[in-house]
C-alpha positions in Angstrom: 0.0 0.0 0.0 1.3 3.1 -1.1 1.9 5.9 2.0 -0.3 8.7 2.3 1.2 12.4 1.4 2.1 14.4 4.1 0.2 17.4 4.3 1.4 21.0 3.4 3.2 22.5 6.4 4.8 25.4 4.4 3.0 28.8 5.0 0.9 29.8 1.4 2.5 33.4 1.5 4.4 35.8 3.5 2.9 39.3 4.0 4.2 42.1 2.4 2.0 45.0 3.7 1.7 46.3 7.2 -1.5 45.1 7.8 -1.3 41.7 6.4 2.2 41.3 8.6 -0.2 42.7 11.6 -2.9 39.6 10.8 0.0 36.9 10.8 1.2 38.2 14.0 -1.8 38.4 15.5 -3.2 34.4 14.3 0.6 33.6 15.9 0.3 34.9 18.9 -3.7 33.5 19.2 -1.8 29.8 18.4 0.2 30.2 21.4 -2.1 30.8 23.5 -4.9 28.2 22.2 -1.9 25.4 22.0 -1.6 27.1 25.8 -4.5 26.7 26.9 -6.3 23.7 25.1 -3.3 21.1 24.1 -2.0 19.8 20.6 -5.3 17.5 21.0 -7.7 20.6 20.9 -6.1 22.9 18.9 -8.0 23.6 15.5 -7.5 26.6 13.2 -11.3 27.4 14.1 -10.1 28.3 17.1 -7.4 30.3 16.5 -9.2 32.3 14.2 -11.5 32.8 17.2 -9.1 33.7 19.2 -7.2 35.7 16.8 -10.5 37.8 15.6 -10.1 37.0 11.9 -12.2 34.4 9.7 -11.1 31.4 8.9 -10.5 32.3 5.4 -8.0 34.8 6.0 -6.4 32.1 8.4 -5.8 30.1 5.0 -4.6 32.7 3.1 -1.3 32.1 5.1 -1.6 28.3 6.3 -3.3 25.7 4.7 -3.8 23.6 8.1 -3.4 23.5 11.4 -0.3 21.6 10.9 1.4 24.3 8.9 0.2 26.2 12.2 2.3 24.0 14.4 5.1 23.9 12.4 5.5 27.6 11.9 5.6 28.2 15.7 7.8 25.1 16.1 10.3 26.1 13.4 10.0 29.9 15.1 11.5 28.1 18.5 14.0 26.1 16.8 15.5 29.5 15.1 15.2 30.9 18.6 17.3 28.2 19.7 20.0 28.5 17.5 20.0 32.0 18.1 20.5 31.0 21.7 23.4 28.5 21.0 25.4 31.1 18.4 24.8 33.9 21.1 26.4 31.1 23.4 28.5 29.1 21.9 30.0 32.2 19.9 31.6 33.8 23.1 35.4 33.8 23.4 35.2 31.7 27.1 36.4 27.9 27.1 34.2 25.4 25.8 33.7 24.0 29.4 32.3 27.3 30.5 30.2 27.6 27.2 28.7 24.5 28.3 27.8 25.9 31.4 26.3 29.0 30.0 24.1 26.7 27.6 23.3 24.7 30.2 21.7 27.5 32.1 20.4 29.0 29.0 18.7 26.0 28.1 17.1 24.5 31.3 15.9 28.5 31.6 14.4 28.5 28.4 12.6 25.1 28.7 10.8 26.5 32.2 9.9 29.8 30.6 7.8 28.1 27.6 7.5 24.8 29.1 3.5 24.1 28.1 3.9 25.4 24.7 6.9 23.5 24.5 5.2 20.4 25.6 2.2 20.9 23.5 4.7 21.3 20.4 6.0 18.0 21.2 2.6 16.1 21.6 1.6 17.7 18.2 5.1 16.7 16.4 4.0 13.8 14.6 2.0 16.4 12.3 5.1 17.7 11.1 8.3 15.8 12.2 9.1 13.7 9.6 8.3 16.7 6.6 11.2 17.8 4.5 10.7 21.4 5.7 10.9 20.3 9.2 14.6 18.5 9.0 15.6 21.8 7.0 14.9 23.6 10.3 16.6 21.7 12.7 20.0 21.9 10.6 21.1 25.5 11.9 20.6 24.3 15.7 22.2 20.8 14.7 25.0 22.2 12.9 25.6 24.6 15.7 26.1 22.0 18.5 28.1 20.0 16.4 30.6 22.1 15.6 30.3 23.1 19.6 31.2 19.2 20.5 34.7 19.5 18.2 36.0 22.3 20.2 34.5 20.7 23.8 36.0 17.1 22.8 38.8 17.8 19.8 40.9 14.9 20.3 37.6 11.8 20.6 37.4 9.5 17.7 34.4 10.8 15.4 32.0 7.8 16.4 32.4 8.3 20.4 32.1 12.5 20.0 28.8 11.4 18.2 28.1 9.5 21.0 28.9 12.1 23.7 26.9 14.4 21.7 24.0 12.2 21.6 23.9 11.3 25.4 24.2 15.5 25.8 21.8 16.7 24.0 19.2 13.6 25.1 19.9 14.9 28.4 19.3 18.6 28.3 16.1 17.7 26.3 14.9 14.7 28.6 15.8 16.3 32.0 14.9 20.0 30.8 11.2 18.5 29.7 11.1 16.4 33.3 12.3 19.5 35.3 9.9 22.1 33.3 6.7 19.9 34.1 6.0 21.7 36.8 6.3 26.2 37.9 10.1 26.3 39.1 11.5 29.4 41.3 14.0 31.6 39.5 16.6 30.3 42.6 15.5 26.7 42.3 16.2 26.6 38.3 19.7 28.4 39.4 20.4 25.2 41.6 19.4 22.5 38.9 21.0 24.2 36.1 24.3 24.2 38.7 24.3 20.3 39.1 23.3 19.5 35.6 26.2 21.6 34.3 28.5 20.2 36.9 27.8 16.8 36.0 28.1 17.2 32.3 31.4 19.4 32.6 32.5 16.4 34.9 31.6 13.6 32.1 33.4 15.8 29.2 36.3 16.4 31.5 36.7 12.3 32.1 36.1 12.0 28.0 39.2 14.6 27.2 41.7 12.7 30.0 40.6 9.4 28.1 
């Protein structure tokens, strides 16, 4: 049996008056707020039309599904977070104190936006496995792996792959577990702390071999 087409995820158009750039804003900011408040399950571009005070049919004029809804605010956050890791990464400090700062940066992030975040990641399967949606991931990607030669220069490729892996799966893993719940500005300070002393401590062991 053939597999059935993905669905478009790109948006139609991109505004090119005030007004129409006003509109987009406004049906992006009403999707974070329905994906909020109802949950990937719930979300419907009927409602963020509602929510947004525009028909439906001006809705479509820039996104052809809720799906190209999702992705748009998903692909938003992953260019925020590359902007976070070239702000980061770019600084003249040692890598070990880079990975600190992105650490903190990161388990920060993931408790400021944590339900949207989490409501992205239930909805994913609309939109993971597009073409468009790889493409967006390869600035953040490309960022952190250039980040692991400097951090471990002297590892064989396939065991820096590894370390990278095991990294990343743990700022994402722990960051989601942590974020489940409100967090105090001194209790994330703590948390980030340990985290970033017991990856510094695992790259450290790597780079003594």
């Amino acid at each position: 049996m053939a597999e059935r087409p993905s669905p478009p995820i790109s948006t139609r158009k991109e505004p090119k008056q005030a007004r129409a750039e006003q509109l987009l804003r406004s049906v992006l900011e009403a999707a974070v707020q329905v994906l909020e408040r109802e949950g990937a399950a719930r979300f419907t571009t009927a409602r963020v039309a509602e929510r947004a005070g525009v028909s439906v049919g001006s809705l479509y004029q820039y996104f052809p599904n809720k799906a190209a809804i999702l992705f748009r605010l998903q692909a938003d956050e992953w260019r925020d977070s590359a902007r976070m890791l070239e702000d980061i990464l770019s600084q003249p400090e040692p890598p070990l104190s880079r990975l600190r700062q992105l650490v903190h940066g990161f388990i920060a992030s993931e408790c400021a936006e944590a339900r949207v975040r989490q409501a992205l990641a239930d909805a994913a399967p609309l939109y993971r496995d597009a073409p468009e949606a790889k493409e967006a991931r390869q600035e953040a990607d490309r960022l952190f792996d250039d980040f692991m030669l400097e951090l471990l220069p002297d590892l064989d490729e396939p065991e820096r792959d590894l370390a990278s892996d095991l990294i990343a799966s743990t700022l994402t893993s722990v960051g989601k577990s942590f974020s489940g719940k409100p967090r105090g500005k001194e209790e994330i300070e703590r948390y980030a702390n340990g985290m970033a002393d017991m990856l510094c401590g695992y790259v450290e062991r790597l780079n003594r071999g």
